[in-house]
C-alpha positions in Angstrom: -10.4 7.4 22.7 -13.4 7.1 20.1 -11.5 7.7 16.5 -13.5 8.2 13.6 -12.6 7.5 10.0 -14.3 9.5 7.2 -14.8 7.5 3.6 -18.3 9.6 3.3 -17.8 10.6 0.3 -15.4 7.8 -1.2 -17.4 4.3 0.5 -15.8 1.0 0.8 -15.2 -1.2 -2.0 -12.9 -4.1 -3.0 -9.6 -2.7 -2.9 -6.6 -2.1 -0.8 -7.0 1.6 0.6 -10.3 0.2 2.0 -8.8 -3.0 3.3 -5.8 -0.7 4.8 -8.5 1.4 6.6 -10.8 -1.7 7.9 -7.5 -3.5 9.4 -6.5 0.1 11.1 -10.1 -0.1 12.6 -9.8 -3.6 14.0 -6.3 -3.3 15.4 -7.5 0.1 17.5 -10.5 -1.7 18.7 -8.5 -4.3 20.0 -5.9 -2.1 21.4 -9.0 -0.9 23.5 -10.5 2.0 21.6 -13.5 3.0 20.4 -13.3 3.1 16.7 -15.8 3.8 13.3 -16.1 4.3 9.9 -18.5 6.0 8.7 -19.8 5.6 5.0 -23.1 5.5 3.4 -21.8 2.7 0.3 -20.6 -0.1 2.0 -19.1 -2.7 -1.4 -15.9 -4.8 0.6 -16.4 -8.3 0.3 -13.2 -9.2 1.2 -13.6 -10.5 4.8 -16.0 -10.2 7.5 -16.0 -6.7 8.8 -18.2 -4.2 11.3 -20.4 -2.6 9.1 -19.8 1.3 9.0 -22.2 3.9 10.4 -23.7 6.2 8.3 -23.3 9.8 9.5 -20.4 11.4 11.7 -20.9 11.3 15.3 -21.0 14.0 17.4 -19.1 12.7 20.0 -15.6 11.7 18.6 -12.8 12.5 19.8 -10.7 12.2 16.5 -12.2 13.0 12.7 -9.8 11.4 10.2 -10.4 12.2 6.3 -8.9 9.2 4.5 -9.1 10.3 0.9 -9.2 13.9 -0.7 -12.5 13.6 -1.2 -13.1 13.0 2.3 -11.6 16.0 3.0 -14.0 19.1 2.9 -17.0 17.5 5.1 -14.3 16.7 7.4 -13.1 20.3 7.6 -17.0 21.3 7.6 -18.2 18.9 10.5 -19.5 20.5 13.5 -21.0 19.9 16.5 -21.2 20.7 20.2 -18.3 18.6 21.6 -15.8 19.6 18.7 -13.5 16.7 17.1 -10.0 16.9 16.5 -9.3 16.8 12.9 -6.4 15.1 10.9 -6.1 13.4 7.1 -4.6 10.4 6.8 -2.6 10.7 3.6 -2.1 7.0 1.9 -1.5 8.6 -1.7 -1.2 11.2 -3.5 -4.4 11.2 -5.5 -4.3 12.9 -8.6 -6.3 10.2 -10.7 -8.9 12.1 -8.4 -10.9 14.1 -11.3 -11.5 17.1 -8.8 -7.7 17.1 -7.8 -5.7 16.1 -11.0 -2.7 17.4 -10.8 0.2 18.1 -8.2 -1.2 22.3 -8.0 -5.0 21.0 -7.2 -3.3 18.4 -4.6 -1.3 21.4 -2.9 -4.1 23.5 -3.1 -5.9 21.1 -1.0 -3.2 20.1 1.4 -2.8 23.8 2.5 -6.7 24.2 3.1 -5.9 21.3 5.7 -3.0 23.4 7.2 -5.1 26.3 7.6 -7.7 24.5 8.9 -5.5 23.1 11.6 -5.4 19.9 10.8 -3.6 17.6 11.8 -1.7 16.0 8.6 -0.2 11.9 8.2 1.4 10.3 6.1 2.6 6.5 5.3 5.5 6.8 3.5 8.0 8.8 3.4 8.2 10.2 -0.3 4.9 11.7 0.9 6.1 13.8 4.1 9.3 15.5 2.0 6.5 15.8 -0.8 4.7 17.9 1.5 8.0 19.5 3.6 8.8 21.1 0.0 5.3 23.0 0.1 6.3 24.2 3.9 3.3 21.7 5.8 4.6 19.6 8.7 3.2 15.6 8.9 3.8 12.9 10.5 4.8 9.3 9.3 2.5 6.8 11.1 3.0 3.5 8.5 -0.5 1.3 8.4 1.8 -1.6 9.3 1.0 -5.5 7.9 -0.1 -8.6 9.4 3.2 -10.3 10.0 1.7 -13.6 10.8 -0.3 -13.9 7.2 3.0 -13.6 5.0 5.3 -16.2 5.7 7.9 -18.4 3.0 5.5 -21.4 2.4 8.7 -23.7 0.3 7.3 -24.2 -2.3 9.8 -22.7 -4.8 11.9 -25.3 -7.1 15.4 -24.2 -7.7 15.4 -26.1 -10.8 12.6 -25.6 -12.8 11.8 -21.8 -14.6 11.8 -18.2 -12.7 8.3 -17.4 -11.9 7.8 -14.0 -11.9 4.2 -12.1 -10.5 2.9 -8.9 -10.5 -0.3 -7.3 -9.1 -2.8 -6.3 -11.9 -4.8 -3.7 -11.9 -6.2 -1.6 -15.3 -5.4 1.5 -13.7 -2.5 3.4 -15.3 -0.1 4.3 -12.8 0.1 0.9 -11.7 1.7 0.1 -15.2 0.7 -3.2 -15.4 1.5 -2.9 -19.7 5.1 -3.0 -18.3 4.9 -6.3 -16.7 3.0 -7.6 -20.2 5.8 -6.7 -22.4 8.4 -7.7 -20.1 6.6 -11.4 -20.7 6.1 -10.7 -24.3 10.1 -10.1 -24.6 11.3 -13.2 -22.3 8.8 -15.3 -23.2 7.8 -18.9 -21.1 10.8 -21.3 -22.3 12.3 -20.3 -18.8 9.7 -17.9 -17.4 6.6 -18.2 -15.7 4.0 -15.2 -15.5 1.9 -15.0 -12.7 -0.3 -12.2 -10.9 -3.5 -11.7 -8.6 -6.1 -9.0 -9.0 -9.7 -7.4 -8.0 -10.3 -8.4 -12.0 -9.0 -10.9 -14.5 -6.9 -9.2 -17.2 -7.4 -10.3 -21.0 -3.6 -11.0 -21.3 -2.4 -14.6 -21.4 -0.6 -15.5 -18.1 0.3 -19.5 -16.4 -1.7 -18.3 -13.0 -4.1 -15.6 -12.2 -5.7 -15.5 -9.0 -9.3 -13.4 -8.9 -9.4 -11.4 -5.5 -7.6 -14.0 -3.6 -8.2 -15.1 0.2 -5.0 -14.0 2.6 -4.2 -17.7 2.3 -4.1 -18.0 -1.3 -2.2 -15.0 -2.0 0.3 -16.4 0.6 0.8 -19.2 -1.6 1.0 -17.2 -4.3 3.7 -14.6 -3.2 5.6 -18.2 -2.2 5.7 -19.6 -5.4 7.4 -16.6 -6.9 11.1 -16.0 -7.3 10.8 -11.8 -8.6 8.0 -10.0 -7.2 7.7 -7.1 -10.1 6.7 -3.9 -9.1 6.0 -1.6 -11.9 3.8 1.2 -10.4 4.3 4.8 -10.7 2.4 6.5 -7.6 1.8 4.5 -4.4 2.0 5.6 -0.8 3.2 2.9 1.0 2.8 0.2 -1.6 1.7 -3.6 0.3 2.1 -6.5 -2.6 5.9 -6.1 -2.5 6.1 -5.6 1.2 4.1 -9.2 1.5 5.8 -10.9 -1.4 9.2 -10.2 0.2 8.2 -11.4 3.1 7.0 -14.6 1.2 10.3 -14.9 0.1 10.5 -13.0 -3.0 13.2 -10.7 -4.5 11.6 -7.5 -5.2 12.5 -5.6 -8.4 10.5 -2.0 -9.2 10.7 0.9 -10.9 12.6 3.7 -9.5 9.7 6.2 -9.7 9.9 8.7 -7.0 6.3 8.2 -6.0 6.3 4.4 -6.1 5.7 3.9 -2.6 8.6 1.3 -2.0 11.7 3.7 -1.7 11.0 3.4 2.5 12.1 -0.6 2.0 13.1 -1.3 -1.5 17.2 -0.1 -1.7 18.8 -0.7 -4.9 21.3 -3.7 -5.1 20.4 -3.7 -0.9 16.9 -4.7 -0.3 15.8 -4.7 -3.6 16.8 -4.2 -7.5 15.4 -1.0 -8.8 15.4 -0.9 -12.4 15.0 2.9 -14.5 13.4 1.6 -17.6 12.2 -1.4 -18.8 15.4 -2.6 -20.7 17.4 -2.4 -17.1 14.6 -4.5 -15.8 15.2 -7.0 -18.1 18.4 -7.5 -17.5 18.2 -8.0 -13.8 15.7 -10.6 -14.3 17.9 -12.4 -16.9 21.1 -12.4 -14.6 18.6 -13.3 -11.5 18.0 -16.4 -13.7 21.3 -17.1 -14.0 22.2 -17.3 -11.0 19.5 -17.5 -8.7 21.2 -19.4 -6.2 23.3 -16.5 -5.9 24.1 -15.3 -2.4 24.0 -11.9 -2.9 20.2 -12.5 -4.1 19.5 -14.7 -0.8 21.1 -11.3 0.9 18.9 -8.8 -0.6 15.9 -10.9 -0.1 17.1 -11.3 4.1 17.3 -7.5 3.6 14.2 -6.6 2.6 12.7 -8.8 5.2 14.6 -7.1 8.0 13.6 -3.8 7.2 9.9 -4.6 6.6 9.7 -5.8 9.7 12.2 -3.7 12.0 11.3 -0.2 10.0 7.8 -0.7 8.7 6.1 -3.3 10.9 3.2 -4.7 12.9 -0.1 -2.6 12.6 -0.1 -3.2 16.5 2.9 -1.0 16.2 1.8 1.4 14.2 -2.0 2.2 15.5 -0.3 2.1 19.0 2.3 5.1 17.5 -1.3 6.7 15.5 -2.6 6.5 19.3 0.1 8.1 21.2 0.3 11.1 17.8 -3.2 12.0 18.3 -3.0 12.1 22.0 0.0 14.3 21.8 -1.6 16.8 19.5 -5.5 16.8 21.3 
């Protein structure tokens, strides 16, 4: 099968949707299928990657729009051997200036339904999002590299609760919440630490500028609380990867955050409704960190990343046999 994803009009750049999308092509072509992206802007610097081609090719089997701007010249693409068509949904983009709000989004989802096209999701906020405005999708997670993300030991029981966060100046990720959370508690028994594409001006112990796999490894390791803040994910990776790092994960209960497929209050994860409520957890987490029932939430969360979400072997494999069934 030759599958085609469309970033035209979006390109590739230094962040995770485009790393999400680069992985998905490698794992296809090393399932055995032919596999593209084509983009004319071309900024990821993050790992060695095939470069993209630059216009759509006529002979795809599958066109796959990966953002909402993607969309239309999907939809508009012709030629004589016709692809199949789908969007892969990874968020609900209405920080998009041509789609800001939840109407524009739904206008735009049911030009793909009457289009015919063939709709996915990654999480599953997204497919009941889309159920309550009467379009059918599919849930086909990107998966993670399970290898990468492993408990380095690192952590000592005895010395302050290090707590990290991804930063990022965009709103919806709410990184402010994280800041005043470490204005409030302060660094007598705290440590601050995060990772981003950017440094942020605030003050924190360790910041990490667009780490390497292995470096972020180490720093989801030396964490105790992975804090999770944002407002509007699809299916949100730093937690996923700090849990399985051996962090406790504690977010906000957003609807939209993109962690309610793994993240289960007082289960798999401690979900907090306003920043006060996060607060606490972290001070009782500190505490008693040693706690069992922390161990058991942490074991959790690990189980269900990897049973529920999994391998992106698993999931391009379940992409594969979707787009088969619906060619």
């Amino acid at each position: 099968m030759y599958i085609v994803f469309n970033c035209l009009q979006t390109g590739l750049g230094n962040n995770g949707g485009t790393r999400t999308i680069i992985n998905c092509q490698r794992v296809l072509e090393r399932l055995g299928h032919r596999c593209d992206i084509v983009a004319t802007v071309d900024k990821f610097t993050w790992f060695h990657h095939k470069k993209p081609i630059k216009t759509i090719p006529k002979d795809a089997n599958w066109l796959i729009a990966t953002s909402c701007t993607s969309v239309q010249s999907t939809i508009d693409f012709k030629s004589k051997i016709m692809p199949n068509k789908a969007w892969y949904i990874r968020a609900h983009e209405t920080w998009n200036p041509k789609f800001p709000n939840d109407d524009k989004m739904g206008e735009l989802y049911h030009k793909c339904k009457d289009a015919g096209m063939l709709m996915i999701v990654n999480s599953e906020w997204q497919k009941q999002n889309l159920e309550w405005m009467k379009i059918k999708s599919h849930i086909i997670y990107q998966g993670l590299d399970l290898p990468l993300w492993q408990n380095q030991g690192i952590r000592d029981a005895n010395k302050k609760v290090t707590i990290g966060c991804l930063y990022t100046p965009q709103p919806r990720k709410r990184w402010k919440d994280f800041v005043k959370i470490a204005d409030q508690l302060g660094t007598d028994h705290y440590k601050w630490v995060a990772y981003g594409t950017t440094s942020p001006e605030d003050e924190l112990d360790t910041f990490i500028e667009q780490p390497s796999a292995t470096a972020l490894c180490r720093l989801y390791s030396m964490c105790d609380i992975w804090f999770a803040p944002t407002a509007s994910e699809g299916l949100h990776n730093p937690p996923m990867e700090a849990s399985l790092c051996g962090c406790l994960i504690v977010c906000s209960n957003n609807f939209r955050n993109g962690m309610s497929d793994y993240a289960l209050h007082k289960t798999s994860a401690l979900v907090y409704k306003d920043i006060h409520e996060a607060i606490q957890y972290i001070k009782t987490f500190a505490k008693n960190k040693n706690n069992e029932n922390y161990k058991q939430m942490i074991l959790n969360s690990q189980n269900l990343i990897i049973d529920k979400i999994g391998s992106r072997e698993k999931n391009m494999n379940k992409l594969v046999d979707l787009l088969v069934e619906h060619e």
